[in-house]
GUTI-571619 format. One record per residue (C-alpha): residue number from 1; residue in three letters; x, z, y. Coordinates in pm, 1 decimal. Each point is the difference from the previous one (the first is absolute). Last residue first. Example, Ala and Ser with C-alpha at 12.3 -4.5 7.8 and 13.67 -1.06 7.14 Angstrom:
<pts>
@nr:2; rest:SER; X:1367.0; Z:714.0; Y:-106.0 $
@nr:1; rest:ALA; X:-137.0; Z:66.0; Y:-344.0 $
</pts>
This chain:
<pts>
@nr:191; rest:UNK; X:-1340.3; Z:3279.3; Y:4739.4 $
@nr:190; rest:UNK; X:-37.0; Z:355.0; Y:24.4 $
@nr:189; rest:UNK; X:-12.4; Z:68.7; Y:-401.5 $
@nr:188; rest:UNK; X:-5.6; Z:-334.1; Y:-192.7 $
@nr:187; rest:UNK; X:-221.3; Z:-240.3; Y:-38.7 $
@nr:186; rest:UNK; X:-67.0; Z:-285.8; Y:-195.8 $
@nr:185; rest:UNK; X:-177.9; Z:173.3; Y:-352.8 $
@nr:184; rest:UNK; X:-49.7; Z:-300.7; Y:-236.1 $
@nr:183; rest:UNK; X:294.2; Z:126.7; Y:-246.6 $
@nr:182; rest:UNK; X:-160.3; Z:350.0; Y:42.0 $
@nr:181; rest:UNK; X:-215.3; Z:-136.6; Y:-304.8 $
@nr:180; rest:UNK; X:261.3; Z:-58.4; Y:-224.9 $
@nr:179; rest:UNK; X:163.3; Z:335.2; Y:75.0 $
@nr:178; rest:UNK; X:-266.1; Z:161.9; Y:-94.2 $
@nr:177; rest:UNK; X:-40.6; Z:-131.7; Y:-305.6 $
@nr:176; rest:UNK; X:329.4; Z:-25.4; Y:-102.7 $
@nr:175; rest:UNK; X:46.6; Z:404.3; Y:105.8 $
@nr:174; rest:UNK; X:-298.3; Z:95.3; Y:-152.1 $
@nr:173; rest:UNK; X:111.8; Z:-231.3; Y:-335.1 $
@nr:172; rest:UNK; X:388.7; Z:171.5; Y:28.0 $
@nr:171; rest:UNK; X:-199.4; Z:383.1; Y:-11.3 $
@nr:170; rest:UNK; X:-244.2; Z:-59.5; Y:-245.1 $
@nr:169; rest:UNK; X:283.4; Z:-185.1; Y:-292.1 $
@nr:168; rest:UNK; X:-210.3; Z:133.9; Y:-269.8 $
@nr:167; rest:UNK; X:-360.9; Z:107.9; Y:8.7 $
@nr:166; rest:UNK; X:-147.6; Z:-295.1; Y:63.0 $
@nr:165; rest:UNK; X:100.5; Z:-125.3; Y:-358.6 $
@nr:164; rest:UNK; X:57.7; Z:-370.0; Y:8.7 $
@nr:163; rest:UNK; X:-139.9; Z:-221.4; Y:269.3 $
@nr:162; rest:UNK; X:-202.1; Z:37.0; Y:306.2 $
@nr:161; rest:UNK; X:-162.6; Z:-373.7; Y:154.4 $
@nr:160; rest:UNK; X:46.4; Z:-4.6; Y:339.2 $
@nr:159; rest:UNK; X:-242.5; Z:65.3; Y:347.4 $
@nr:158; rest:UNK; X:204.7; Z:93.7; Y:308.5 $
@nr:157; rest:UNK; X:-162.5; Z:105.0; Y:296.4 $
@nr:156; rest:UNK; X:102.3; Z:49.4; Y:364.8 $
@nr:155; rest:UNK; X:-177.3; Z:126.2; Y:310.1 $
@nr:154; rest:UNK; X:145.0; Z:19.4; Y:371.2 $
@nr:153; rest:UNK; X:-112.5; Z:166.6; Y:290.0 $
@nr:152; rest:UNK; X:-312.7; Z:185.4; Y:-101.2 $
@nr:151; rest:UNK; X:-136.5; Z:185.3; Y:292.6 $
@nr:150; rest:UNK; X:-46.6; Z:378.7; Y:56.9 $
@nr:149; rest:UNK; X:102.4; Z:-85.5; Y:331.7 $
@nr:148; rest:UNK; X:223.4; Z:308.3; Y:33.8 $
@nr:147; rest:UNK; X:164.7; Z:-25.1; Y:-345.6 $
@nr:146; rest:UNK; X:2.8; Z:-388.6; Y:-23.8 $
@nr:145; rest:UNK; X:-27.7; Z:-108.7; Y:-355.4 $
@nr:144; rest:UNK; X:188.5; Z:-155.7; Y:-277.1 $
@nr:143; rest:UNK; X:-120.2; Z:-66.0; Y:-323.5 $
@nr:142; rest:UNK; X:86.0; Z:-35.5; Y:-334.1 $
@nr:141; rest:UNK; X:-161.8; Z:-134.6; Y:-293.1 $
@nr:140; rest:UNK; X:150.5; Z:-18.9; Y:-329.1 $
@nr:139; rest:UNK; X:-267.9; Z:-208.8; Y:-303.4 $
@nr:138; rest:UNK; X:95.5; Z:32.6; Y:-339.7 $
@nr:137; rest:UNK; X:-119.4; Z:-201.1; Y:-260.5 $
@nr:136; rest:UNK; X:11.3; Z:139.6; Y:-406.1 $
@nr:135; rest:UNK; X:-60.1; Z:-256.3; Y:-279.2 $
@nr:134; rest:UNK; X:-225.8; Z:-168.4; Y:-223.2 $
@nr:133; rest:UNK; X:52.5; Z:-345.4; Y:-145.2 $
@nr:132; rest:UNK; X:-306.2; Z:-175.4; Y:-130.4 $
@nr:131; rest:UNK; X:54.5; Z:-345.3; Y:-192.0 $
@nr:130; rest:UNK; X:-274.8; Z:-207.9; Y:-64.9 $
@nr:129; rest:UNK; X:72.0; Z:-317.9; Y:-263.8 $
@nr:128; rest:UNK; X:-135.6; Z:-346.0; Y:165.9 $
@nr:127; rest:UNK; X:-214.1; Z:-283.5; Y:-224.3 $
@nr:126; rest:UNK; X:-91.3; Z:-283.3; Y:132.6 $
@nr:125; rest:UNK; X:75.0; Z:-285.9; Y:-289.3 $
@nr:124; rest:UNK; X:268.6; Z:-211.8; Y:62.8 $
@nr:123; rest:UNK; X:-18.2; Z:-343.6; Y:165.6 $
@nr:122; rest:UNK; X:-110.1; Z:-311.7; Y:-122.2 $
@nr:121; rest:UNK; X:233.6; Z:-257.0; Y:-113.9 $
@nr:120; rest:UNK; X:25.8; Z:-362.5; Y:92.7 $
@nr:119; rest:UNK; X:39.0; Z:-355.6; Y:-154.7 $
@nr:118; rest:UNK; X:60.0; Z:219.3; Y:-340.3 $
@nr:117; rest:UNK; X:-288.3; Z:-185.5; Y:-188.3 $
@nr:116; rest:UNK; X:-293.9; Z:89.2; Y:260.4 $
@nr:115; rest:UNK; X:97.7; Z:390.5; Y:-38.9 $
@nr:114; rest:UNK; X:318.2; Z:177.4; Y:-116.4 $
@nr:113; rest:UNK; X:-17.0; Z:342.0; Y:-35.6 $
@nr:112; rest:UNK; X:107.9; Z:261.7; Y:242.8 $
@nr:111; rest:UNK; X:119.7; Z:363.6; Y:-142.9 $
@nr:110; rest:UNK; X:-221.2; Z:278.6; Y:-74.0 $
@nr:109; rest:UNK; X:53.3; Z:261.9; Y:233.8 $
@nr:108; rest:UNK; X:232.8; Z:269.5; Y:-131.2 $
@nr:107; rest:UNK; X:249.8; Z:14.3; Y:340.9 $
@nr:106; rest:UNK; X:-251.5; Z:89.7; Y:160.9 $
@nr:105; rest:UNK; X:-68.8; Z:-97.8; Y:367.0 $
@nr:104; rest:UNK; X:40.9; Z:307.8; Y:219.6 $
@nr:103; rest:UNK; X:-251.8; Z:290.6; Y:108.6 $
@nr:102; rest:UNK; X:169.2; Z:247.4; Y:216.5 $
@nr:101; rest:UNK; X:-150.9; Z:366.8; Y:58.0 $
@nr:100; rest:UNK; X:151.1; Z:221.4; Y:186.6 $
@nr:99; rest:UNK; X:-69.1; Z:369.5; Y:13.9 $
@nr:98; rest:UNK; X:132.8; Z:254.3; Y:258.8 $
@nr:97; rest:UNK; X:42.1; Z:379.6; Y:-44.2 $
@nr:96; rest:UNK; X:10.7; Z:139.7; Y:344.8 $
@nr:95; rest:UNK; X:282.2; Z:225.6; Y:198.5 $
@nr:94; rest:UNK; X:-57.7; Z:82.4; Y:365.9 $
@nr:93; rest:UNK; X:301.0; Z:126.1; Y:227.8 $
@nr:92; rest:UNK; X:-106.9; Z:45.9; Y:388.9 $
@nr:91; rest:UNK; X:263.8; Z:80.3; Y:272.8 $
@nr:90; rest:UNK; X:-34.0; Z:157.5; Y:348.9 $
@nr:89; rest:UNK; X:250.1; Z:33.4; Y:329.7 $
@nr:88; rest:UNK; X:-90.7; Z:146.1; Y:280.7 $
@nr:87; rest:UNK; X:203.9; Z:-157.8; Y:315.6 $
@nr:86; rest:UNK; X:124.9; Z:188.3; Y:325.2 $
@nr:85; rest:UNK; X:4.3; Z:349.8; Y:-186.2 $
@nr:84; rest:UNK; X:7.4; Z:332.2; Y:97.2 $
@nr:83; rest:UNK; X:87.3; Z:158.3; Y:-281.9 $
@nr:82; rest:UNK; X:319.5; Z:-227.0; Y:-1.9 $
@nr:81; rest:UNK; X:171.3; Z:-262.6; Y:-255.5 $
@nr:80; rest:UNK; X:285.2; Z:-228.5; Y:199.3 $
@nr:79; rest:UNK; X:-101.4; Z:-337.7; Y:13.0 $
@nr:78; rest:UNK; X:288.5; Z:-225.1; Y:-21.3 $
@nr:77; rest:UNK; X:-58.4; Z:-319.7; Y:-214.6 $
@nr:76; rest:UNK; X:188.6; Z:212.7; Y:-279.7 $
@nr:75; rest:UNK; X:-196.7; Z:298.6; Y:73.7 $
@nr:74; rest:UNK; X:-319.5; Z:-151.8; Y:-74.6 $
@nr:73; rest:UNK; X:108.6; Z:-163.1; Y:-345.0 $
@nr:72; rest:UNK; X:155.1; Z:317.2; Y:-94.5 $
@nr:71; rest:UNK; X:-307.5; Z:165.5; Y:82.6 $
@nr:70; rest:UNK; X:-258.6; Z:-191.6; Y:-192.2 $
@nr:69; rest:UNK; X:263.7; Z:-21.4; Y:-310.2 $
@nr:68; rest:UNK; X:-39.3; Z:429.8; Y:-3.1 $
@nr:67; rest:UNK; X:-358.0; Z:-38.8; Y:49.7 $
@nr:66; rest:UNK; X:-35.6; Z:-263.7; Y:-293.5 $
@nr:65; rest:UNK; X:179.0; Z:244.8; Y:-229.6 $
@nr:64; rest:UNK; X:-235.1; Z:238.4; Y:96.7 $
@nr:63; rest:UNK; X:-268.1; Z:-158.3; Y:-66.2 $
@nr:62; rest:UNK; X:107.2; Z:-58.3; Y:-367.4 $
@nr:61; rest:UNK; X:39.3; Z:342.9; Y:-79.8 $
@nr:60; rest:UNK; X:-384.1; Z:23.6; Y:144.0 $
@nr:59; rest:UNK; X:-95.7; Z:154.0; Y:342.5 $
@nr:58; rest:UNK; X:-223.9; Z:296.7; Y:-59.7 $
@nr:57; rest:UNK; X:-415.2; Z:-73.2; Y:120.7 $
@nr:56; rest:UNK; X:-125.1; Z:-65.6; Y:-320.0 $
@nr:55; rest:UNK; X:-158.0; Z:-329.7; Y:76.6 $
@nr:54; rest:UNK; X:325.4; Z:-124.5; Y:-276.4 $
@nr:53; rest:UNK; X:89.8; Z:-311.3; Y:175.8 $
@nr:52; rest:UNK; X:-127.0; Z:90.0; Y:303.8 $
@nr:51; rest:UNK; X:309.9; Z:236.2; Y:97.6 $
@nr:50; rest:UNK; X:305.1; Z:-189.4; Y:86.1 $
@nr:49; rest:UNK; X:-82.1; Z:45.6; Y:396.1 $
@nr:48; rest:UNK; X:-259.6; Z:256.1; Y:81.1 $
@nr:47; rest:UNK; X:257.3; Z:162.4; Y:242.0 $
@nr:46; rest:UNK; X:59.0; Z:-271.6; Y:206.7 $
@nr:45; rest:UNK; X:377.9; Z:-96.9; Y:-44.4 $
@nr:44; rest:UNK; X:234.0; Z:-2.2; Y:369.8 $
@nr:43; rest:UNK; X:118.4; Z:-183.4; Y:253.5 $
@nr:42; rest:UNK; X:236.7; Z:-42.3; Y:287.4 $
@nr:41; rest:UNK; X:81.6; Z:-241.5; Y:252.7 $
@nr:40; rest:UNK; X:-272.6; Z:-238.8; Y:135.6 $
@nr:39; rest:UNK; X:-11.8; Z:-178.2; Y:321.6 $
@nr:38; rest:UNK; X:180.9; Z:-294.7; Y:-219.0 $
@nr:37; rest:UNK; X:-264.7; Z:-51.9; Y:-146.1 $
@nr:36; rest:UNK; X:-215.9; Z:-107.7; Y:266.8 $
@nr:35; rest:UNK; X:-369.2; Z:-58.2; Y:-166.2 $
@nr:34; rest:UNK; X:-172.9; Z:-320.9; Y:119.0 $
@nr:33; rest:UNK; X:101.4; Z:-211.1; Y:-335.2 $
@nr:32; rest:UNK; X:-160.1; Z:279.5; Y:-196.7 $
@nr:31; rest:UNK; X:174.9; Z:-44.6; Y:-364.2 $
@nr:30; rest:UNK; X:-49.4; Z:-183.2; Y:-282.9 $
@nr:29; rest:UNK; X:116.2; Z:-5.1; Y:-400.5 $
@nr:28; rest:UNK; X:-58.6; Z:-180.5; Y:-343.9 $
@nr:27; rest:UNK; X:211.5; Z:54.7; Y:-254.3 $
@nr:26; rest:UNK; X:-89.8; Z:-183.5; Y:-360.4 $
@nr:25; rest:UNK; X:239.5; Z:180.1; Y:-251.1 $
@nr:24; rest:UNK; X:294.6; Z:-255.3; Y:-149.6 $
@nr:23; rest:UNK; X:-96.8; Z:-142.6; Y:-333.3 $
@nr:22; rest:UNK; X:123.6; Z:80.3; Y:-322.3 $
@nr:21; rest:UNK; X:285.6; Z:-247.6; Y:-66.9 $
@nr:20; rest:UNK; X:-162.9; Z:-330.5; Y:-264.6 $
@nr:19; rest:UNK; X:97.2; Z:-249.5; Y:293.3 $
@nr:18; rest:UNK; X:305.8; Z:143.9; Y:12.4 $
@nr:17; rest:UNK; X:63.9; Z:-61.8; Y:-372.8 $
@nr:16; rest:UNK; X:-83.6; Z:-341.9; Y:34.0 $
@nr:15; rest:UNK; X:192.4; Z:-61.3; Y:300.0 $
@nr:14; rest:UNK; X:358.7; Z:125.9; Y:-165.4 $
@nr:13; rest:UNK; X:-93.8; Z:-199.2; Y:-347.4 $
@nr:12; rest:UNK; X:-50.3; Z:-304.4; Y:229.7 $
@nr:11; rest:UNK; X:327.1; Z:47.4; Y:175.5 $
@nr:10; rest:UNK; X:180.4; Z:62.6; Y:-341.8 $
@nr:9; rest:UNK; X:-157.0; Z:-323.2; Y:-118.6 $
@nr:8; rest:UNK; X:128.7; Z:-182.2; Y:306.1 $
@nr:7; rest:UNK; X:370.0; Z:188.6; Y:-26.0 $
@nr:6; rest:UNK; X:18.6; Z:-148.9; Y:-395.5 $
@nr:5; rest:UNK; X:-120.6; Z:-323.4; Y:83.9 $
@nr:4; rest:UNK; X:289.8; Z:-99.9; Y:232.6 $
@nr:3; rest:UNK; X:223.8; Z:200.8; Y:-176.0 $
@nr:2; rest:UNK; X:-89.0; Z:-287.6; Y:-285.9 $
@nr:1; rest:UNK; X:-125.9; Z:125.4; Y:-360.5 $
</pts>
């Protein structure tokens, strides 16, 4: 086999198995194109951040992992965390089971057969096999509001399939997923 056919069958094996990566989340973000951010300086977590997903009222293991990336992502654009805060800053984590449901061509259809004395053949029988995959989706939201205004400044939310155990790894996923989403935060502190 050629070099030459060797590095295009490599390429092709490279896309292919890209193409089969688990998607990147869906972000979506916006903020109040009237709002001055760079009038703001400090901020802080509203206290009934990190605690709807148990409706218990006591921020969950998880929530607090999402605080601590929160403020790290904060205080590296420059806000500085105070009680009297210029910007109140809340965050949302929802887990759902999701079913999908695909229905494809089976592969067990009865094949064509030859019609008018093989001038033409007829297509395949319609038959499709279902397949159902079930999995977990979780949905980050974060927003950003204006302490004095009580006004919502800027709003986030990433939306990604969750794989594995979500137990493991809770602390580098917060920090992904947070991160990820303060990708689409412009400002920084005073500026």
């Amino acid at each position: 086999m050629s070099v030459k056919k060797r590095r295009l069958m490599l390429i092709v094996a490279v896309a292919a198995l890209a193409a089969c990566a688990a998607p990147q989340p869906e972000i979506r973000s916006d903020f109040d194109r009237n709002v001055d951010f760079s009038a703001f300086r400090t901020y802080n977590i509203m206290l009934t951040a990190g605690q709807n997903t148990t409706g218990d009222g006591y921020e969950t293991l998880v929530g607090q992992r999402i605080r601590a990336a929160v403020e790290r992502e904060m205080e590296s654009r420059g806000y500085v965390k105070d009680q009297a805060p210029d910007l109140l800053v809340n965050f949302t984590l929802t887990v759902q089971s999701v079913q999908k449901v695909t229905q494809v061509p089976s592969q067990n259809a009865p094949r064509a057969y030859y019609y008018r004395g093989g001038y033409y053949r007829t297509w395949n029988t319609y038959s499709y096999d279902t397949w159902v995959r079930e999995y977990d989706e979780g949905t980050l939201l974060i927003d950003i509001v204006d302490a004095k205004r009580q006004q919502l400044v800027w709003e986030a939310a990433g939306t990604g399939r969750l794989k594995g155990d979500l137990s493991t790894d809770i602390e580098a996923r917060a920090n992904r997923a947070v991160a990820l989403l303060f990708e689409r935060y412009p400002f920084r502190a005073g500026l």
